[in-house]
Each structure stands twice: as structure tokens, then as C-alpha cells.
Phi, psi and omega in degrees: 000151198234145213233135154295137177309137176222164174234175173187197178208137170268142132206176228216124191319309188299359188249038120311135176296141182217189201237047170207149289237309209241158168300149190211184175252067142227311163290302167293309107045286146354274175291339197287317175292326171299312139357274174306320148283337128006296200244016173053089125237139182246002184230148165224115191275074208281344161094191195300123152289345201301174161306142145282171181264189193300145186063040184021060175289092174290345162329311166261093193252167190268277197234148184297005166218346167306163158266167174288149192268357170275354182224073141304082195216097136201213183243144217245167170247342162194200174188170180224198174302268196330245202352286193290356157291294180312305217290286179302340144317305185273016183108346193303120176258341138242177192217094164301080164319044216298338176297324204256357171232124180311133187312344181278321173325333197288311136003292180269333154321264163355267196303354160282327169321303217285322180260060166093310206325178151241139186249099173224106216281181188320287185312335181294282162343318181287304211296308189321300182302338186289328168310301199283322180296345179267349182223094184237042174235106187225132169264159169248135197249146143296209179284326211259347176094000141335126174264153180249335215247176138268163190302325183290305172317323178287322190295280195350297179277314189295353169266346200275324164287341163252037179089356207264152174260179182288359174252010160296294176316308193262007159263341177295328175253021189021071179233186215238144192293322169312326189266355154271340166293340163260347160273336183270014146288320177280359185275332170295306181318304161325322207235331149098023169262148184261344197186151194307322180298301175308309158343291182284340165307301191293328152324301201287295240282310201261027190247176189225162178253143152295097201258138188312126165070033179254125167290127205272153192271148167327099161313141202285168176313000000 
């Protein structure tokens, strides 16, 4: 196959300027394509996405087919319940539509990965609760198989996954809306989560089924 002459430029996404130590794909990422089309270049050569080596060299990488865990992304051509249940279970922290969405979005995805965050559209956001709804007397577990929540914190994040905001929440548990709003602070701290979408992401990942006449395990000292 015979390719028409093009010119383009290598650089490496992280040797973008950025506001967390290293470059991501976002604002500047941005201008940098504008540039380039700007200026009639068609190709960007962004080089190795792997784990980086020592002194976070993307040059050197510890393996040739893993991703960098700063860009857990990943892109779909389409998706279903299973996939985005599955995906997101197994670590995924976005979920990338490459037919329905535009690459700058793809853009802003990334740098949300990248600053913690999770990337998930609406539709997506239904199937995890339809997930989480099917089984719904669940302890929330750590690594070690530990429950962490108290019963009431748990009734909680299980109304939370089924959608209810806090003042839903707190005529469902007849509280007061400030004291749900102060139980999903210790609760984030317990899980080591920031917001309701990690919550429930962390829900689907940690959870154990509660089986009739299952005795609840010791909180740890």
C-alpha cells in the first residue's frame, strides 16, 4: 500500500506541560493538535502509553503490553450490561465509546482518569446499579475480607446505589438530611472514596453477599 507524503512530530503525551508533575491529555494536549493542524502536520507520534521504568522514562518500560495505570481507559466500539459491569469490576476506571464520542472528549476522559476520577456516561452508571440491585443484602468488604461499614452505613450505601439522594435517604431511614450527609463522609473515609460514583464503583468491586443467618464479622480494633 502506498501512503501520500506527510510530516507529523514525536513527543511523548507526559512531555506536555501539565498541572500534576507530568503532561496528560488535557487542555494542553488540546492546543498541541491545534498546533499541529495549524501548522499542516498530519501525524502525532505519541510513542510508548506501557508502565514506565526507572526515573519514569516512557522510553523504558517494565512491559511491553501492559497500560500505564495513569491512563486505565478503556475504548470500546460498543458495549453492553456484562462488558461495563465486567470492565469496571476488573479495574477499568473509564469507559470510552470510540463510535459516540469525539476524540477531544477522549481527552477529557484521560485526564480525568489520570486525576483519580472515574469516566462513565449516564447509561453506563444504570447498568452498575442494575448490578448492584440484584443482590441486595451485601456487607462491603476490604482486602483482607473484613466488613468495614456498620449495618446502618451499609442500609446507606445500599440506598445510595439504588439512587436515592440524601434527603430521600433520610426520610427512608427517618434521619435527619445533615446526619446522612455525615454518615456518607465517614463512609467515604472508611472506603477511602470521594463521591457518590466511587461509592458505587467501590460497591460493585467489594462486595460479599449476605447469606440468611450469616453472623456479621467483627469489626477490626
Amino acid at each position: 500500500m502506498i501512503f501520500p507524503q506527510r510530516s507529523g512530530i514525536l513527543v511523548h503525551v507526559t512531555s506536555l506541560p501539565g498541572g500534576h508533575g507530568i503532561g496528560d491529555l488535557g487542555e494542553s494536549a488540546h492546543e498541541f493538535i491545534d498546533f499541529l493542524a495549524g501548522s499542516g502536520q498530519k501525524i502525532w507520534q505519541v510513542l510508548p502509553l506501557n508502565p514506565t521504568g526507572y526515573g519514569d522514562s516512557p522510553y523504558q518500560c517494565f512491559s511491553a503490553f501492559a497500560g500505564n495505570p495513569l491512563f486505565i481507559v478503556l475504548l470500546l466500539d460498543n458495549y453492553d450490561h456484562e462488558l461495563v459491569v465486567n470492565s469496571l469490576r476488573a479495574g477499568a476506571r473509564g469507559l470510552f465509546c470510540l463510535a459516540s464520542m469525539p476524540f477531544k472528549s477522549l481527552c477529557r476522559c484521560i485526564t480525568s482518569v489520570h486525576q483519580g476520577q472515574y469516566w462513565t456516561n449516564t447509561e453506563q452508571m444504570s447498568y452498575l446499579i442494575d448490578a448492584l440491585s440484584i443482590a441486595p443484602s451485601i456487607h462491603l468488604i476490604n482486602s483482607r475480607g473484613r466488613v468495614v461499614l456498620t449495618p446502618r452505613e451499609e442500609q446507606t450505601v445500599q440506598l445510595v446505589t439504588e439512587g436515592l439522594n440524601n434527603r430521600e435517604i433520610a426520610r427512608e431511614l427517618n434521619l435527619k438530611e445533615n446526619t446522612v450527609k455525615k454518615s456518607l463522609l465517614r463512609i467515604y473515609d472508611k472506603l477511602g472514596v470521594s463521591n457518590r460514583v466511587e461509592l458505587v464503583l467501590y460497591a460493585l468491586s467489594h462486595s460479599q453477599e449476605r447469606l440468611p443467618g450469616t453472623e456479621r464479622l467483627e469489626q477490626p480494633a
